[in-house]
FITI-542357 format. One line per 2 residues: for each residue x, y, z of C-alpha. Coordinates in nm, 4 decimals, m for minus. Each point is the difference from the previous one (the first is absolute). Layout:
X,Y,Z | ...
// end
This chain:
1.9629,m2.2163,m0.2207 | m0.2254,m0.0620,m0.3128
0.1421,0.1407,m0.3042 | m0.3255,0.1849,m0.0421
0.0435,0.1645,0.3411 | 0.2920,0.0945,m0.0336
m0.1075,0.1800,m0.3679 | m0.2785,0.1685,0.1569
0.2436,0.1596,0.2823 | 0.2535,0.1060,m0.2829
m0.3189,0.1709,m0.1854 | m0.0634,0.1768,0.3405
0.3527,0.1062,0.0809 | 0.0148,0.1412,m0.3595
m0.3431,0.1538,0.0407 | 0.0711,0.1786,0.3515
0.3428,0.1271,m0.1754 | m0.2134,0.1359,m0.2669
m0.1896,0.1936,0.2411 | 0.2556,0.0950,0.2223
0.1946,0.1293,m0.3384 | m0.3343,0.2161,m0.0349
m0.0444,0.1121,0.3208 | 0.3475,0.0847,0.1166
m0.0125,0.3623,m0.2248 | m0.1467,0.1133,0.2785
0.2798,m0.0616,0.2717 | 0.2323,0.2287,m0.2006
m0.2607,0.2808,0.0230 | m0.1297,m0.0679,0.3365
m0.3761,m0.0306,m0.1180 | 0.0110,0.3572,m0.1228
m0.3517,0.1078,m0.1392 | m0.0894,m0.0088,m0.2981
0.3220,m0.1792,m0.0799 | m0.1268,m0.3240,0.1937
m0.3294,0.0270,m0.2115 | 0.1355,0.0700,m0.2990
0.2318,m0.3542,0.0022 | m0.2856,m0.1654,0.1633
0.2488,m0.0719,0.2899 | m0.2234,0.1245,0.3049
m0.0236,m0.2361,0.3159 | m0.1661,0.0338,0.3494
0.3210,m0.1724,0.1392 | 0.1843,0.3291,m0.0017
m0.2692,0.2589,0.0302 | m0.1440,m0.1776,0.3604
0.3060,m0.0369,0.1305 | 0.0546,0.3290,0.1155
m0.3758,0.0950,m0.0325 | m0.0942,m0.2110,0.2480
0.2860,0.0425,0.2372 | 0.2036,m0.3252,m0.0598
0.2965,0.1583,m0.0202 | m0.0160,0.1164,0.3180
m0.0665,m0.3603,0.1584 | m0.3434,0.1011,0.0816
m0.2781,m0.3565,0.0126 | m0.2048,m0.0065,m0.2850
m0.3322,0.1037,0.1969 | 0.1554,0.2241,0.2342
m0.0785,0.3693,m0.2226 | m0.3723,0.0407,0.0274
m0.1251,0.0880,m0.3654 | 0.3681,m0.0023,m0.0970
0.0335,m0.3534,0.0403 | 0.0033,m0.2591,m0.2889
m0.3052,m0.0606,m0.1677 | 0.0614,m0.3634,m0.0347
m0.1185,m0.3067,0.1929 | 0.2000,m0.1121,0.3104
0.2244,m0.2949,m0.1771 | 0.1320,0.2571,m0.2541
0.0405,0.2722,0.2377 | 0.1736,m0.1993,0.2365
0.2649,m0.1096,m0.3154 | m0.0110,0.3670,m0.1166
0.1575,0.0505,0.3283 | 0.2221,m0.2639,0.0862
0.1752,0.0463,m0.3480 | 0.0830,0.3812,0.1153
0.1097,m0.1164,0.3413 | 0.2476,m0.2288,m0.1337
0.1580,0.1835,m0.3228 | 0.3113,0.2188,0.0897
m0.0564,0.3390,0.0728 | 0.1394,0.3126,m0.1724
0.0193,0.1903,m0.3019 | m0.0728,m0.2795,m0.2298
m0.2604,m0.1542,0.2813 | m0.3519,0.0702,m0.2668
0.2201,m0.1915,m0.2746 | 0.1271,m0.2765,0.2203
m0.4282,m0.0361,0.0857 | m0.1110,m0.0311,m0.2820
0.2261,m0.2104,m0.1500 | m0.0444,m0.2420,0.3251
m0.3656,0.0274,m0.0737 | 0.0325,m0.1196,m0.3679
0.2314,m0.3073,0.0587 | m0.3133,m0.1296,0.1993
m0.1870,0.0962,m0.2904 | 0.2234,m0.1772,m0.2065
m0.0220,m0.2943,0.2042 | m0.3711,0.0061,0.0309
m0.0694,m0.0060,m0.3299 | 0.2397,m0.3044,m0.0564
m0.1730,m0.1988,0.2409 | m0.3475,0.1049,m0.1759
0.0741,m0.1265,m0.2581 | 0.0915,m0.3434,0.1135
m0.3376,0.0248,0.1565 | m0.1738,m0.0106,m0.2731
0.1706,m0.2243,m0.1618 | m0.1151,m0.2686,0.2323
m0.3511,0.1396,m0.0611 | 0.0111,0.0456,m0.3400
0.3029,m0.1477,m0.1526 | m0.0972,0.0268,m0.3338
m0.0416,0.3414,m0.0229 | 0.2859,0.1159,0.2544
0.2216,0.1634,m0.2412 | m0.2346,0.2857,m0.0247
0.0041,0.1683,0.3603 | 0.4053,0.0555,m0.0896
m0.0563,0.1286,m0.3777 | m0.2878,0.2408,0.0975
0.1075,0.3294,m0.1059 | m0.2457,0.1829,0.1717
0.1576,m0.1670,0.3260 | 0.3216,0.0472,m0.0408
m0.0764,0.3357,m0.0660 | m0.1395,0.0671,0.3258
0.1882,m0.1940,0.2414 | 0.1937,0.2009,0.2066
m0.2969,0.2497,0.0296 | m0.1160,m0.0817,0.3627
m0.0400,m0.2818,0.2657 | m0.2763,m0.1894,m0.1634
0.2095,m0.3240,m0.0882 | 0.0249,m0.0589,0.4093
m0.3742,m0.0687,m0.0397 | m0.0289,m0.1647,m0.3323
0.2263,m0.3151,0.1070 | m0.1553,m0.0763,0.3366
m0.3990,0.0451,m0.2130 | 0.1614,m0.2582,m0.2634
0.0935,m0.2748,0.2823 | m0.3636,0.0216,0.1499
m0.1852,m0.0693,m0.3401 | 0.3187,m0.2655,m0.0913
m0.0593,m0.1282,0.3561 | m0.3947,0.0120,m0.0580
m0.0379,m0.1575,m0.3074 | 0.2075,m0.3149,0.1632
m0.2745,m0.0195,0.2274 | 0.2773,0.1406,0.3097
m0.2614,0.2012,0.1354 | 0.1280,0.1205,0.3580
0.3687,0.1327,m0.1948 | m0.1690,0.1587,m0.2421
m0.2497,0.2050,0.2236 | 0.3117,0.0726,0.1688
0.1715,0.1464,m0.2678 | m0.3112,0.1953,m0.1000
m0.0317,0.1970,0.2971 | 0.3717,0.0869,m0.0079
m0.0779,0.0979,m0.3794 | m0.2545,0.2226,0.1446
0.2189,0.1634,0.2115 | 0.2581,0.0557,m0.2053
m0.2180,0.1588,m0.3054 | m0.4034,m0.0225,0.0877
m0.0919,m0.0947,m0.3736 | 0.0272,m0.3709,0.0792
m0.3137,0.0458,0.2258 | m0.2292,0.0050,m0.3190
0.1272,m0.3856,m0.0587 | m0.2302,m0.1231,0.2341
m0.3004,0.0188,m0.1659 | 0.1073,m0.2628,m0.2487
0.1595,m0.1884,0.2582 | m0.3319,0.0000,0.2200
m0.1945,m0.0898,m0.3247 | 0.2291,m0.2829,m0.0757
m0.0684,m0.1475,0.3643 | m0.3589,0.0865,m0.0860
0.0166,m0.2314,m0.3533 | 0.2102,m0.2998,0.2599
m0.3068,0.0388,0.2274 | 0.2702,0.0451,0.2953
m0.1707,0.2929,0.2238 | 0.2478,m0.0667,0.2583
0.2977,0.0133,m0.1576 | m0.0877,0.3419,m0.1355
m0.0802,0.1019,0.3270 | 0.3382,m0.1621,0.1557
0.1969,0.1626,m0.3021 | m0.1763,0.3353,0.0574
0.0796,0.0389,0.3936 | 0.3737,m0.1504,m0.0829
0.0358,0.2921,m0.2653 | m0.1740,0.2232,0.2698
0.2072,m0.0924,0.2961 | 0.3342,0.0621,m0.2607
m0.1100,0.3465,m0.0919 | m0.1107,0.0450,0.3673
0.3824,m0.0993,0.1560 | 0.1693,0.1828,m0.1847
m0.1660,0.3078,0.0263 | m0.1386,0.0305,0.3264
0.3734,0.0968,0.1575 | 0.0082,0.2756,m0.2516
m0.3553,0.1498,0.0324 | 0.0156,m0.0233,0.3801
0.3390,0.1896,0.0065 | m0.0363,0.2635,m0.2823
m0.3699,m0.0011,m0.1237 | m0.0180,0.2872,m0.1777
0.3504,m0.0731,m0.2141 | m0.2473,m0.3754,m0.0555
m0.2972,0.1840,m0.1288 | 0.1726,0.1857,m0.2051
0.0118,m0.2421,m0.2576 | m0.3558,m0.0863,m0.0153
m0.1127,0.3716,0.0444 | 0.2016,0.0999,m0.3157
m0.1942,m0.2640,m0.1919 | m0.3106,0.0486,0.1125
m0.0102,0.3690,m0.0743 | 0.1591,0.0241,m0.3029
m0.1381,0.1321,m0.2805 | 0.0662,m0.0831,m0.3895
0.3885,m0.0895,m0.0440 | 0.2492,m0.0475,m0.2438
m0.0775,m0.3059,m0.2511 | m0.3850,m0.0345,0.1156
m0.2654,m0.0320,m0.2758 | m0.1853,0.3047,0.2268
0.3022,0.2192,m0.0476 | 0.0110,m0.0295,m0.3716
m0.3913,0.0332,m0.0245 | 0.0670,0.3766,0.2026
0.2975,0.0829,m0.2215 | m0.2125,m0.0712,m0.3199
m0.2795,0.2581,0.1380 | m0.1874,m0.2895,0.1964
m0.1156,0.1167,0.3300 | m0.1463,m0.2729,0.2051
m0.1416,0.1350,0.3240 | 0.0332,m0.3269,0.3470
0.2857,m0.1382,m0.1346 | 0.0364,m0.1945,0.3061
m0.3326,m0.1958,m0.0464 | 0.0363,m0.0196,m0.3754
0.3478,m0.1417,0.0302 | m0.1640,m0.2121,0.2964
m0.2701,m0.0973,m0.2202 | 0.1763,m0.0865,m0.2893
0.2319,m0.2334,0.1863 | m0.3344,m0.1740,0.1744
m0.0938,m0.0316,m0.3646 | 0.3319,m0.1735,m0.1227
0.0091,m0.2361,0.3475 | m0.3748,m0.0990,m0.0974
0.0845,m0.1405,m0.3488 | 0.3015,m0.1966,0.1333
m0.2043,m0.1467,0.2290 | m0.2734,m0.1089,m0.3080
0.3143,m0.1256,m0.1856 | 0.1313,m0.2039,0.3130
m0.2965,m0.1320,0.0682 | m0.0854,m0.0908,m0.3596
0.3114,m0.2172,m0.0316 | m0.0464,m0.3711,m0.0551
0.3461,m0.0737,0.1821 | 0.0722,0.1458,0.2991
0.2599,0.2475,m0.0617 | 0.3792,0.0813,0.1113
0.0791,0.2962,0.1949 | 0.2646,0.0705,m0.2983
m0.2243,0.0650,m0.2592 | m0.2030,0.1807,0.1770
0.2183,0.2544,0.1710 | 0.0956,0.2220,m0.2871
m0.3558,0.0215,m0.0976 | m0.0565,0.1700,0.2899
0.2550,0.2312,0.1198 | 0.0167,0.1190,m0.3294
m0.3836,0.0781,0.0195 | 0.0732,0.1881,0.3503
0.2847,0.2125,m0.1615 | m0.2188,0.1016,m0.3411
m0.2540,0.1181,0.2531 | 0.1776,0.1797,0.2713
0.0697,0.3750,0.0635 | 0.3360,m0.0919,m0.1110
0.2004,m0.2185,m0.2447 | 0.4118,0.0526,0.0926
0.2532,m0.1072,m0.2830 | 0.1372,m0.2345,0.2215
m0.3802,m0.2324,0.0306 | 0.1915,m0.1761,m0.3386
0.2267,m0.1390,0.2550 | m0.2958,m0.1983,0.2267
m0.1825,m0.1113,m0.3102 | 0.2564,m0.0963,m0.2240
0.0764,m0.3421,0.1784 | m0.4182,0.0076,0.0627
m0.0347,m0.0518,m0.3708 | 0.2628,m0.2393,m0.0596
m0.1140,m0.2214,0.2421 | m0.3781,0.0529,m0.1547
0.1093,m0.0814,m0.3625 | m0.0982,m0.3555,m0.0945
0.0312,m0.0300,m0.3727 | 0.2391,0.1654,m0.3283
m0.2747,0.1590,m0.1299 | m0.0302,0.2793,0.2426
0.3445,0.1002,0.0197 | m0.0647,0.2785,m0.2354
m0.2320,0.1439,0.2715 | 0.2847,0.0166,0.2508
0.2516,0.1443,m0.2152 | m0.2617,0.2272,m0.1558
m0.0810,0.0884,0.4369 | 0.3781,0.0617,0.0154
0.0726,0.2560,m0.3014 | m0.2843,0.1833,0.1203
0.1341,0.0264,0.3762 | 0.3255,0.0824,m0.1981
m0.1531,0.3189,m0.1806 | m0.1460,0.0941,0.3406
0.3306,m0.0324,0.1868 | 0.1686,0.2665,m0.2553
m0.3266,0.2268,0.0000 | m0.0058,0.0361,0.3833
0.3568,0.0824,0.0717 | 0.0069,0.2557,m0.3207
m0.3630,0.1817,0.1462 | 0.1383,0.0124,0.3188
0.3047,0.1392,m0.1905 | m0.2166,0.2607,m0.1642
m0.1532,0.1220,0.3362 | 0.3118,0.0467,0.1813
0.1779,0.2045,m0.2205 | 0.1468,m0.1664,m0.2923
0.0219,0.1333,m0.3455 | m0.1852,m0.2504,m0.1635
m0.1792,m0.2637,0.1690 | m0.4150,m0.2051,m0.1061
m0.2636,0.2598,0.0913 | m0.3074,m0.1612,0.1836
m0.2493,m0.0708,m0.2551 | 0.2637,m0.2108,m0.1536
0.0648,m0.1470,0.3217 | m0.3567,m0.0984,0.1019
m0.0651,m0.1485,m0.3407 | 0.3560,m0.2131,0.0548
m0.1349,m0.0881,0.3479 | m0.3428,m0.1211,m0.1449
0.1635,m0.1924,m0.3069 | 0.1862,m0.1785,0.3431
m0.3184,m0.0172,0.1805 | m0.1492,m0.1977,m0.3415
0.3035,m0.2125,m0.0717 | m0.0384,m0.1602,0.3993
m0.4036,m0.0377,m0.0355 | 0.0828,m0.2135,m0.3191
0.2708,m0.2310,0.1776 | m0.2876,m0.0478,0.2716
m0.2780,m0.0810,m0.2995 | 0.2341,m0.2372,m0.1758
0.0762,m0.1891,0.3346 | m0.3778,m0.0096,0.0766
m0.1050,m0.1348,m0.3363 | 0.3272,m0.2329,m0.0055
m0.1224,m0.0962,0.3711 | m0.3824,m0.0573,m0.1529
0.1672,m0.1814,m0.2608 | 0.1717,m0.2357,0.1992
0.3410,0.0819,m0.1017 | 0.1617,m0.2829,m0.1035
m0.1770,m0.2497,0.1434 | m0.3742,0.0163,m0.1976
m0.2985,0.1918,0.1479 | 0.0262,0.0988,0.3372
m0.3222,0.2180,0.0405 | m0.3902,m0.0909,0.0596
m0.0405,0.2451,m0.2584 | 0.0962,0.2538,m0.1498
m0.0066,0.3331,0.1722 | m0.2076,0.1917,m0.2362
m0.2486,m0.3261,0.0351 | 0.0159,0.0819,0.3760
m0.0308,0.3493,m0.0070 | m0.2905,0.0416,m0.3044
m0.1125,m0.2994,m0.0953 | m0.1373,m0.1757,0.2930
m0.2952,0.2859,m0.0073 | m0.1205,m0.1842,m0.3177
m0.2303,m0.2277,0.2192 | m0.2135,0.2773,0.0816
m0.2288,0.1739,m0.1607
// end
């Protein structure tokens, strides 16, 4: 093994200690609230388990609107972990700490991932405080790794894998899903209709296999899922939460929220299209997940953990390193201000009260949107490798009306 490797997975090992080191308060109180908000040691692991009936052996989709509102691949590990962990008094601790040596694992194999994307810049995804500080929080990393190997497989032209991987992304966490409008706009800049077609039915038929068994057997426990999302209203995190917290009432939050992310998908598609080079699925990705999560209904503590590897796999030059470590204090400030508001609602005696809060979650909510506009203008730019772009995007966007009277 490399020498570098093998650094990298020592920065990992130390990082997941770190966590578990920060986490583990909470196994000694058995996720008491507010205890588990005041030491910012709250997981879903422990409070799902017996929530959603795992610790009685029951299948993941089996409860009606009890079951897990999680996509069929991480249902189907939420499950098989409590099937297989030893039963009894100490059953809740012996699942979650099963759950996090996956974790562990996981996030040792991301980062070798991205160190065969981005090499360069692969020390990051282990030194990120705001991941580390989140990693035991839920299942996400299950989907992370598997959306990593189909824009690693992409980008080295392996189409068929990577679709594959992509529509086992999507069923393990849906986010991935929003990857495929740069993908389809890359095929688009190649001039290769058909192999965005091909790559689309691939990631189709994927997402279709392994989910049809489960719909067909327990369709409402499926749904349930997708019904959550859809009528959700402003969450934890969002920028529309901390707007109504600060005395901004905003009335169809679904179609603004709706709108606002048909806005954001329309100016990545100006800024794909008004690249010079055709561009990779890597630098690309970050910019847009990260545009998804600023304008949902909901922004979870735990995003930091998709779109940290995003943006080190994005960053092409020095200079904008200060943008990602300026991205991660501010996701570190949030990660303290959630668990100490949530503190102050459940009971504690001290705790952030909300207007702090919502002005913590939009200083978060800024920090991310100026990651994405130093990775555009980098990307306009050309990075490291001279201009890139027909123009520049203000050119596009203003300019070009000059010709008329």
């Amino acid at each position: 093994m490399q020498k570098s490797a093998r650094a990298l997975i020592a920065l990992a090992i130390l990082a997941s200690i770190i966590s578990f080191a920060k986490f583990n308060h909470c196994t000694s109180t058995n996720w008491s609230t507010p205890d588990q908000y005041i030491h910012a040691c709250y997981s879903d692991i422990p409070a799902l388990y017996g929530e959603r009936g795992l610790n009685k052996g029951d299948w993941a989709y089996s409860n009606g609107d009890a079951s897990v509102e999680y996509p069929v691949v991480t249902g189907a590990i939420m499950w098989a972990i409590a099937k297989v962990i030893p039963a009894g008094d100490d059953a809740l601790q012996n699942y979650y700490y099963a759950n996090i040596a996956f974790l562990a694992l996981l996030f040792i194999f991301i980062a070798l991932v991205v160190a065969k994307i981005r090499p360069e810049f692969a020390y990051l995804t282990p030194l990120a405080p705001a991941a580390i500080a989140s990693l035991y929080i839920n299942w996400d990393l299950w989907a992370i790794i598997s959306m990593l190997g189909a824009i690693y497989w992409f980008d080295r032209k392996k189409l068929d894998i990577s679709a594959l991987a992509l529509g086992l992304s999507i069923s393990t966490k849906f986010m991935p899903i929003f990857l495929l409008l740069p993908i389809l706009f890359i095929f688009l800049r190649r001039n290769q209709i058909s192999g965005a077609v091909r790559y689309l039915l691939l990631t189709t038929a994927t997402f279709a296999a392994i989910n049809l068994p489960v719909y067909l057997t327990t369709p409402e426990g499926w749904l349930r899922f997708y019904q959550l999302n859809l009528s959700r209203g402003s969450d934890w995190g969002s920028i529309w939460y901390a707007l109504t917290a600060l005395g901004v009432n905003l009335a169809n939050l679904n179609y603004l929220s709706i709108l606002v992310l048909l806005a954001a998908f329309a100016a990545i598609t100006i800024y794909i299209l008004e690249l010079r080079n055709v561009p990779s699925l890597a630098s690309l990705s970050f910019i847009v997940l990260a545009a998804v999560m600023v304008a949902s209904k909901v922004y979870s503590p735990q995003y930091v953990l998709w779109l940290t590897p995003l943006a080190v796999i994005a960053l092409v030059d020095k200079r904008d390193l200060h943008a990602f470590w300026i991205w991660q204090g501010a996701e570190v400030i949030y990660h303290v201000a959630i668990w100490q508001h949530l503190a102050s609602v459940t009971g504690a005696k001290f705790g952030l009260p909300l207007y702090g809060y919502a002005l913590i979650a939009l200083l978060r909510i800024a920090a991310t949107i100026y990651l994405i506009a130093v990775l555009v203008r980098r990307g306009l730019a050309g990075g490291t490798q001279g201009p890139a772009a027909h123009r520049s995007l203000r050119e596009f966007l203003f300019d070009s009306a000059s010709a008329y009277p």
